[in-house]
C-alpha positions as CSV (number, residue, x, y, z in Angstrom):
1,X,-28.2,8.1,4.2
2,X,-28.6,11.5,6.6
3,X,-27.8,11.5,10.3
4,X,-30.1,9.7,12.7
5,X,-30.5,6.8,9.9
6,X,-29.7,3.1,11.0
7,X,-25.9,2.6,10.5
8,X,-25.1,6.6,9.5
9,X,-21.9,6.8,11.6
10,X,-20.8,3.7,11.4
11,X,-21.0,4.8,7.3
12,X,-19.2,7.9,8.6
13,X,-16.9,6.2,10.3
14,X,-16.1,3.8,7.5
15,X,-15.4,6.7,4.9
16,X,-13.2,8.4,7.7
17,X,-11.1,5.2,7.6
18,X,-11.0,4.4,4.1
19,X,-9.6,8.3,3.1
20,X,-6.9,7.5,5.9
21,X,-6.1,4.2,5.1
22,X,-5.9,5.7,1.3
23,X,-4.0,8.4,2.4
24,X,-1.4,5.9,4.2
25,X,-0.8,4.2,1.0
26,X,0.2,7.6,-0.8
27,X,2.2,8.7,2.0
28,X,4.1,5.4,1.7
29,X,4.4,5.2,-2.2
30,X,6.2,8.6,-1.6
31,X,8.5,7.2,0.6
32,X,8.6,4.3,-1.8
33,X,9.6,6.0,-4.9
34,X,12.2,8.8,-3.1
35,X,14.0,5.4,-1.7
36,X,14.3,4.0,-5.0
37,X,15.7,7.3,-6.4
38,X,18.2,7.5,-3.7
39,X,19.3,4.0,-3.9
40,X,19.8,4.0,-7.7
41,X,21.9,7.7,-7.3
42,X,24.0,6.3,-4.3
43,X,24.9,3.0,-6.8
44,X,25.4,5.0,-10.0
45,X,26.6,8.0,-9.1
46,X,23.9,10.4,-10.3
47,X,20.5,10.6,-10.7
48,X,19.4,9.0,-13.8
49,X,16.1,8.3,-15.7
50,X,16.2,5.0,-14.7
51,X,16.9,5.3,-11.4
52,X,13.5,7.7,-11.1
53,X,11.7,4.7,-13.1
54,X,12.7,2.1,-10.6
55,X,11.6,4.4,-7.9
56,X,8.6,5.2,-9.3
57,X,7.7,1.7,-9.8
58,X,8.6,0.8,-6.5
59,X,6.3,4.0,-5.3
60,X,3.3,2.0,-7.1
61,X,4.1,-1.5,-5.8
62,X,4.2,0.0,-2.1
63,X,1.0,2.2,-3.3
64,X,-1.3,-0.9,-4.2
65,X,-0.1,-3.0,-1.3
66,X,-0.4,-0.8,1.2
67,X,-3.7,0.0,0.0
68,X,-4.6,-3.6,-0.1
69,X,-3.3,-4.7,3.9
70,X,-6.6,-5.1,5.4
71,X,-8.0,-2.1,6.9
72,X,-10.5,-1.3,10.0
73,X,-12.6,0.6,7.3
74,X,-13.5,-2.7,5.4
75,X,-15.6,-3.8,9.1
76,X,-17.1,-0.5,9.8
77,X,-18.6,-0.8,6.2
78,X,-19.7,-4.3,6.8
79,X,-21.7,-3.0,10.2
80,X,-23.4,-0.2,8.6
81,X,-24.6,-2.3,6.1
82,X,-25.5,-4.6,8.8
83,X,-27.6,-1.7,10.8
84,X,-29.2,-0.4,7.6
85,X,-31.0,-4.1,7.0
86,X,-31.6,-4.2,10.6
87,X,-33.4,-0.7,10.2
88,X,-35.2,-2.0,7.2
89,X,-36.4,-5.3,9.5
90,X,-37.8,-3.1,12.6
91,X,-39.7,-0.4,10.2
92,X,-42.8,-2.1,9.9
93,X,-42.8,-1.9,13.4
94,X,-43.9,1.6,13.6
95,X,-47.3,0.7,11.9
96,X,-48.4,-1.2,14.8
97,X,-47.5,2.2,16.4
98,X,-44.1,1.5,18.0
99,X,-41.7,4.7,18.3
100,X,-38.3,3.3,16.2
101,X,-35.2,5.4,16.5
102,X,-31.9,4.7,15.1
103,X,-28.0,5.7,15.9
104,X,-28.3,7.6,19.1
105,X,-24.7,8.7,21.1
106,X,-24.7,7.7,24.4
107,X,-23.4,11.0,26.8
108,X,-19.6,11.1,27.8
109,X,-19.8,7.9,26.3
110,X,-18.1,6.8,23.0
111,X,-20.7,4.4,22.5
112,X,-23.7,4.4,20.3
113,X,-27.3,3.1,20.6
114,X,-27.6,1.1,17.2
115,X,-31.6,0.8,17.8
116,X,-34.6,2.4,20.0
117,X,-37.8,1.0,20.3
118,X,-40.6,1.9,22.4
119,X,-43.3,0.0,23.1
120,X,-46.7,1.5,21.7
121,X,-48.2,1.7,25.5
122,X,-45.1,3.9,25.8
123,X,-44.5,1.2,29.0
124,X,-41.2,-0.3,28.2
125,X,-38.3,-0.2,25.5
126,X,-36.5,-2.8,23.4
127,X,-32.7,-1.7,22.9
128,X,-31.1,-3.7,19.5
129,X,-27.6,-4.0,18.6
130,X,-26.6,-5.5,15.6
131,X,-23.8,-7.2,15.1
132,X,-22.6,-8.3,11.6
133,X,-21.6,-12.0,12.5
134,X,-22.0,-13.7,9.3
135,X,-18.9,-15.9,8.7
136,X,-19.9,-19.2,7.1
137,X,-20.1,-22.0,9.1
138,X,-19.4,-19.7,12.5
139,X,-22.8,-20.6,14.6
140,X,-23.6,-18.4,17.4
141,X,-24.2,-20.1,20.4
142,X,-24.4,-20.6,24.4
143,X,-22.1,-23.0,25.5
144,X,-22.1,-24.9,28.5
145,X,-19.4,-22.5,30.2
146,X,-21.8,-19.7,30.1
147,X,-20.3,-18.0,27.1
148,X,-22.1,-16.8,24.4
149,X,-20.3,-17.6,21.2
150,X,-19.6,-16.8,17.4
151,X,-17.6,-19.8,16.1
152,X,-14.7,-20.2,18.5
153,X,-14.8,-16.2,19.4
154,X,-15.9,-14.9,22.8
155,X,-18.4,-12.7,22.4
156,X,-19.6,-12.7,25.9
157,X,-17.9,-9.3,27.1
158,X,-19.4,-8.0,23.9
159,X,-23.0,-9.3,25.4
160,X,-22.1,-7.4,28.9
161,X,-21.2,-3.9,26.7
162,X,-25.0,-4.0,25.1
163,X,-26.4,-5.0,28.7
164,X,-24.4,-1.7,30.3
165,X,-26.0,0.6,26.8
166,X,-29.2,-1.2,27.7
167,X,-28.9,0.0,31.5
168,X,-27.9,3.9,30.7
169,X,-31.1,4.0,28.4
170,X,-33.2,2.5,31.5
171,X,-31.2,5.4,33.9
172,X,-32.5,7.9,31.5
173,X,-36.1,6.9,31.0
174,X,-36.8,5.3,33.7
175,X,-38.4,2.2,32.2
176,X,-37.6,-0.9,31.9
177,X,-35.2,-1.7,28.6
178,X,-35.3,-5.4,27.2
179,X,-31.4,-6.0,25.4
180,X,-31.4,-7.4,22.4
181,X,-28.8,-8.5,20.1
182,X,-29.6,-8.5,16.5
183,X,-27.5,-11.1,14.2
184,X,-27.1,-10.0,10.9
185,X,-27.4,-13.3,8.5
186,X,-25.8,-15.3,11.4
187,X,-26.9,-18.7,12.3
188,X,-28.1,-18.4,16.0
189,X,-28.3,-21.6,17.4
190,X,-31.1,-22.4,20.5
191,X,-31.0,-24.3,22.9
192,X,-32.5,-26.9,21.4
193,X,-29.8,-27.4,18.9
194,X,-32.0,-25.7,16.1
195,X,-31.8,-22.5,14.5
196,X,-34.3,-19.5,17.0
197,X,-33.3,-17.2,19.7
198,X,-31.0,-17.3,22.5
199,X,-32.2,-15.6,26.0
200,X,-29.3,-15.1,28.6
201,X,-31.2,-13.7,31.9
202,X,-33.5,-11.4,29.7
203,X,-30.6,-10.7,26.9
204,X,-31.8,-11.9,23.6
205,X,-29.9,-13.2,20.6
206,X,-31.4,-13.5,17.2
207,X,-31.4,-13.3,14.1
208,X,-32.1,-10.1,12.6
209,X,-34.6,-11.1,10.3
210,X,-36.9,-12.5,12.9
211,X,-37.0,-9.1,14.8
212,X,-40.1,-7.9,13.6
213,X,-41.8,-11.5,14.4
214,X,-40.3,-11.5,18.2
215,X,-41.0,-8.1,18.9
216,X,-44.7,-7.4,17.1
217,X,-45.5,-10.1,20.2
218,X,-44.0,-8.4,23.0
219,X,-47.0,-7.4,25.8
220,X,-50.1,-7.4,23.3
221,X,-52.5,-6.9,25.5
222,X,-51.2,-3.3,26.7
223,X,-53.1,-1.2,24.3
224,X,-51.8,2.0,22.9
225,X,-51.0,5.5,24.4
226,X,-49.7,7.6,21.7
227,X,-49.5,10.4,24.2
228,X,-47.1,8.5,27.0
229,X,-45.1,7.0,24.2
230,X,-44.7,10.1,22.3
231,X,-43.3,11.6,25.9
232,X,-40.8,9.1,26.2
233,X,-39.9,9.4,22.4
234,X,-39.3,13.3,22.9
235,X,-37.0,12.2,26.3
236,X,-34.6,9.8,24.2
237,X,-34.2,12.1,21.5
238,X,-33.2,14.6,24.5
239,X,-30.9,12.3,26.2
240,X,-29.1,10.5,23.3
241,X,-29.0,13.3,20.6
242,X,-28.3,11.7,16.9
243,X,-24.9,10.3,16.6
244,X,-22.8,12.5,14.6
């Protein structure tokens, strides 16, 4: 996976986290296994074999548990994997000649744009975020206190973050940018009690898998400009260089 991929530095990221977290553990079996040595000296009176044994063991113990204590790294991994099948769900869109860009940095922002889409009439954009809510049994929903929800969690300030990404895109551009929230494997709940798509005040929620169906139908009867869409393709790319 190279830069400007779907879910590249969140992958980054994840590594990043992972050697740290790894790192941590090390750092702490040291500590670990010098404790036990001291300890076993203080008790005995010198520094035995077996007082380097314990504290090596102890080193070990610290090693494996620190390395097991759950770590950011394990949910950056899970959302690249998340943007990668959401990349693989809005390819086919560039055949009916949509511009598709992925992981694009937002300026003095640390925010990223997870997905680009332009329209083929190069009229309008789509902006996708994916989230990777997947729990079992957690159904994402509206609730009747305005809040959109996954399980019992408020997502709704998350909902508010993709609608502020959506409105820096439109401040670049110029167009008009439809937000979109793509649910990786979740079970998006509609208003009609049945699994489909969510639309808060021009927000959308849905499953990722049914992106390509709910955007191939998006303003069919504005015909192509390769030339206007390539223009506004070449602005993005400008704007929102590739995330690093």
């Amino acid at each position: 996976m190279g830069k400007g991929q779907a879910g590249y530095s969140a992958l980054r990221r994840a590594r990043q986290l992972r050697r740290k977290h790894a790192s941590s553990a090390l750092k702490w079996a040291g500590y670990a296994t010098a404790g036990g040595g001291v300890a076993s000296s203080v008790a005995l009176g010198s520094l035995s074999v077996g007082s380097l044994a314990a504290g090596g063991a102890a080193g070990v113990a610290t090693a494996v548990w620190r390395y097991k204590r759950p770590s950011d790294a394990k949910r950056w991994f899970q959302g690249a994997a998340a943007e990668r099948r959401t990349g693989e769900h809005l390819a086919p869109l560039e055949r009916l000649g949509w511009v598709v860009l992925h992981d694009l940095s937002i300026p003095k922002s640390k925010a990223n744009l997870d997905h680009v889409l332009v329209h083929p009439s190069g009229k309008f954009a789509v902006y996708v975020d994916t989230k990777a809510w997947h729990a079992a049994r957690a159904r994402i929903t509206w609730d009747n206190r305005g809040r959109l929800m996954y399980g019992p969690w408020d997502q709704t300030p998350k909902m508010k973050t993709v609608e502020w990404e959506a409105s820096r895109l439109h401040e670049e551009t110029g167009l008009p940018v439809i937000p979109l929230i793509a649910c990786d494997r979740g079970n998006v709940i509609g208003p009609t009690g049945s699994p489909g798509v969510i639309n808060v005040n021009g927000t959308y929620i849905l499953r990722s898998d049914a992106l390509f169906n709910e955007i191939s139908r998006m303003d069919p009867l504005n015909g192509p400009d390769r030339r206007t869409a390539d223009r506004v393709r070449k602005t993005i790319e400008r704007k929102f260089p590739v995330a690093q």
